[in-house]
N, C-alpha and C positions, 0 to 999 in steps of 0.2 A: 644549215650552212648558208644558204641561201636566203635566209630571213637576215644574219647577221651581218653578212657582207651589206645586204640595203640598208639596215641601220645603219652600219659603218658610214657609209655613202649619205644615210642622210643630215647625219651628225657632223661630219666633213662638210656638208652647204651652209651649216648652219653656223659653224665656227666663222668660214666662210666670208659670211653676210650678217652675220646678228651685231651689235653693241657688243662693245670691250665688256659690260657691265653683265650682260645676257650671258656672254662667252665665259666670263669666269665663274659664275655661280651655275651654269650646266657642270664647269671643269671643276670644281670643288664638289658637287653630287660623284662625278665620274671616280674623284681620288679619294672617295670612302667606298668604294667598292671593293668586293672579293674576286678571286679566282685571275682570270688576266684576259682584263678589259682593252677595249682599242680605246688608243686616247686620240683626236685629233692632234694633231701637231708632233707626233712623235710616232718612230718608229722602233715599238720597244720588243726585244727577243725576253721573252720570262724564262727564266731559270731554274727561276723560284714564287711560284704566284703566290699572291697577296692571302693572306685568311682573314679572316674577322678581324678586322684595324682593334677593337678592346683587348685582344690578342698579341696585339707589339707590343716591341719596347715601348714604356715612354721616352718617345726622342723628343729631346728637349731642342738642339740644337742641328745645325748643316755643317758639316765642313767640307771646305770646297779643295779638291787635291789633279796634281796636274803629278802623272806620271813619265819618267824619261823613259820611255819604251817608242818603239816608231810607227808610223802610222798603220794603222792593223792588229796593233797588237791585245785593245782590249775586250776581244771576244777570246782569246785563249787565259790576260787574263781573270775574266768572270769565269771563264769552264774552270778555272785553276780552285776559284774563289766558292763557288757552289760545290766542286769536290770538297774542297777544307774549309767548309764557311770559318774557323776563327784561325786560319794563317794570316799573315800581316795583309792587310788590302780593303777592301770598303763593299758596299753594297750593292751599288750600284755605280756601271760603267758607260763610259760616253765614247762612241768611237770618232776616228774625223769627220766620217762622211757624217752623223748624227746619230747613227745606233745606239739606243739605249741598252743596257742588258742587264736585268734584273737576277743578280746572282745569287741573292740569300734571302732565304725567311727572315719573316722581319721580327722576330722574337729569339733570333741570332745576333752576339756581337762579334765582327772582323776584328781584327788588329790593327789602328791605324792612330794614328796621333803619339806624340813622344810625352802628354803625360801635362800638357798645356802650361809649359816651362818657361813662357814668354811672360816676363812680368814690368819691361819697360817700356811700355807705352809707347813704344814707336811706330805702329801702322794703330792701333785703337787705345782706347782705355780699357788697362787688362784689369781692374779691377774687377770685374765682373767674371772674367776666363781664367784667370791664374788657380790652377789646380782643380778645376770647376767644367771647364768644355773638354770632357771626356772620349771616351772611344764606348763607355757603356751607357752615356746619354745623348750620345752624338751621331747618323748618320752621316757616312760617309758617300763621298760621290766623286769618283776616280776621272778625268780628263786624259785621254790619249794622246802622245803624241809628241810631244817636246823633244825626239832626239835628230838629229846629234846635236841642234843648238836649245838648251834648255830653256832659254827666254823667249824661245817663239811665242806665241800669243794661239790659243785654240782659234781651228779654222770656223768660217761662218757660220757650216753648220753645225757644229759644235754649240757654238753662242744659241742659232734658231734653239735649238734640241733644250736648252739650260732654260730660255725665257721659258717654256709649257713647263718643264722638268719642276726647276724650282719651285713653281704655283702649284705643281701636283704634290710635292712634299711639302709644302707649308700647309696646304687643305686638310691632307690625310693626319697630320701629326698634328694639328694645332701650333705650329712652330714660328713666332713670331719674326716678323724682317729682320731685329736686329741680331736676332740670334742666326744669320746665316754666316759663316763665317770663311776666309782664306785661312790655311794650313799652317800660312806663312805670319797670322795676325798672333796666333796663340803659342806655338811652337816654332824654338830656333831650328832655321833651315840653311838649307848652303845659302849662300851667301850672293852666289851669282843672280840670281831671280826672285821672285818672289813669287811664292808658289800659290798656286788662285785667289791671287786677289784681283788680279779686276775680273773675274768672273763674278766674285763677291759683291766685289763693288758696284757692279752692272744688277746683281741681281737688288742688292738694296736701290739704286735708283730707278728701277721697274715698277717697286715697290711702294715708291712716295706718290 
């Protein structure tokens, strides 16, 4: 235990102080890793630990989902989500304060996307998504927090938790930038907001 905590700690100086360039190819070694490793930058509850990445899905794809539940709410729902990994919800959950919570084997698909029903072109060119960016080639990644007013915007450290987050699932999956996607890009959504996309949008401009 005491060996792992000093790694932790030393892995944390290193994030730290090293080059962006250092830091991300240590954090692409760390997100092919099994069982549930400490990530810098994130403070993740496992659920459900990682096994042998040739062992997942191929997840082709992100989608990025902002749930109206209120701040708090998404550790009850990952315990909901790791009881029933294929009830409607995603994989992994963000809470406000940053908590990550790895709720499902990754050789499990949730229920999440209506089916990528969006074929007007009006946040991307759905050419590419239209019946195609799935719930069985797509990890999902659930945002807490948006009630009572659903256009909130996720809090800072939600945003902190998303920059490491998203770079550890694009490492692990081979999952290319522009396949990260909002909820709101590929499937009709209410109307009132639009459901993660500048989370999306933030994470593809991380990405350039």
């Amino acid at each position: 235990m005491m060996i792992a905590r000093l790694l932790a700690a030393a892995l944390a100086v290193f994030f730290l102080t090293a080059p962006a360039a250092a830091v991300d190819a240590e954090l692409a070694k760390l997100a092919r890793a099994s069982g549930t490793p400490d990530i810098p930058g994130l403070k993740m509850v496992w659920l459900a630990p990682w096994g042998d990445v040739r062992s997942a899905r191929p997840w082709r794809n992100i989608i990025v989902h902002q749930t109206e539940g209120p701040a708090g709410s998404a550790r009850g729902g990952a315990q909901a989500q790791a009881k029933t990994p294929t009830r409607r919800g995603v994989t992994v959950w963000v809470e406000t304060d940053g908590t990550v919570y790895w709720a499902v084997a990754e050789n499990l698909v949730p229920t999440h996307g209506d089916g990528a029903n969006r074929n007007d072109n009006k946040f991307i060119d759905n050419s590419a998504t239209y019946r195609q960016v799935v719930r069985d080639n797509s990890i999902g990644v659930e945002f807490a927090g948006n009630y009572p007013d659903v256009a909130a915007g996720p809090t800072e450290a939600q945003v902190a938790a998303w920059k490491t987050l998203v770079k550890v699932l694009r490492a692990r999956y081979d999952i290319p930038l522009e396949r990260v996607y909002a909820h709101n890009w590929i499937d009709y959504k209410d109307a009132r907001y639009c459901e993660g996309c500048w989370l999306a949008t933030l994470a593809r401009m991380w990405g350039e």
